[in-house]
N, C-alpha and C positions, 0 to 999 in steps of 0.2 A: 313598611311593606315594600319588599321590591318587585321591580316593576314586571320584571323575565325573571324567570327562573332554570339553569344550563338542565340540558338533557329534558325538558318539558316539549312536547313532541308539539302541545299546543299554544308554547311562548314560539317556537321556530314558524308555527304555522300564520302566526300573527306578523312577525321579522318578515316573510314571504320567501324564508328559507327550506322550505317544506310545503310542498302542491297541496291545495286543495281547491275546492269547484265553489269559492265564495260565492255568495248569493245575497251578500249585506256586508255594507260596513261604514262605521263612521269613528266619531274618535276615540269613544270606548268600547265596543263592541262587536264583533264579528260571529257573522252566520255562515254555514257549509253543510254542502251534504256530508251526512253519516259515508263513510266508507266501507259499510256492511250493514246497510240501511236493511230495518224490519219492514217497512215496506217503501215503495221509489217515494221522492219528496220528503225522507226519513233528514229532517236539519238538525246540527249544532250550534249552540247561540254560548259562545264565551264570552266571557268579560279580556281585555284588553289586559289587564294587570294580573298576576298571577296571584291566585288564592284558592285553598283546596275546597274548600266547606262557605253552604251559604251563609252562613252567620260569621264569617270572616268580612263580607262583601258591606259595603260602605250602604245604610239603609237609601240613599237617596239613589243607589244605581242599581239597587235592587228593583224600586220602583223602575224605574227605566227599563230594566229587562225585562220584566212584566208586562209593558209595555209594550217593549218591540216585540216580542211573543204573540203579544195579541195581531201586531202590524202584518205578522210574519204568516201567522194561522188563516188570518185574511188573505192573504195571499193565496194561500194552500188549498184555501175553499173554491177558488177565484179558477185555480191552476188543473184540480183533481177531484175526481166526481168520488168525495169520499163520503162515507155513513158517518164517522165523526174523528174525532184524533186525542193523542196521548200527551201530554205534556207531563214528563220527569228529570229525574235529579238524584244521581246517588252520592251520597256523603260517607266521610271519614276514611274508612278502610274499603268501604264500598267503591269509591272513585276511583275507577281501574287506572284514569289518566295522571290524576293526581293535580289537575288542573279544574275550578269550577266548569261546570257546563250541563246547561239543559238541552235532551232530547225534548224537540217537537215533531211527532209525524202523522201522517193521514193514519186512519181508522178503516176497516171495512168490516162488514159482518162476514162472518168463517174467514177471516183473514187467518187464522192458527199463532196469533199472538197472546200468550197466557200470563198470568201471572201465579201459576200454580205452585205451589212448595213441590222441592222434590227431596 
């Protein structure tokens, strides 16, 4: 598995060759607000090593992300007087970025976040 991957907008962001508003980090993993966050405190939690899909993702840092997720949500609770929050993950051809990454963000009621078919 290698470790970056060229033109991965979120291997350059982990290099520190591309801004973003970290909010976490240690030696695998980094946290950042969304850049079109559905609502403010809207994070992204990548893994360090480039891999598109979670079932690529080595089971023991899987656990770890679940982990920091929860460190992070705490946080979120701690930071924003939210009603509750969304923890997701889109795979395959879903992954616009092409790089794994979970959305965690605050929740509010009539916030207008849907998950409706269109």
């Amino acid at each position: 598995m290698n470790q970056f991957k060229e033109n991965c907008i979120f291997c350059e962001i982990i290099k520190k060759k591309y801004l973003a508003e970290i909010i976490y980090e240690d030696e695998v993993f980094l946290a950042f607000l969304d850049n079109d966050p559905i609502n403010e405190g809207h994070l992204l939690i990548i893994p360090k090593v480039h891999v598109l899909d979670l079932d690529e993702l080595e089971d023991s840092l899987l656990q770890k992300l679940i982990l920091l997720s929860k460190k992070l949500l705490i946080q979120l609770k701690k930071e924003y007087n939210l009603d509750g929050y969304t923890i997701m993950q889109n795979g395959g051809d879903f992954n616009d970025i092409g790089h794994l990454h979970f959305h965690l963000f605050p929740r509010y009621n009539k916030d207008g976040f849907d998950w409706g078919y269109r």
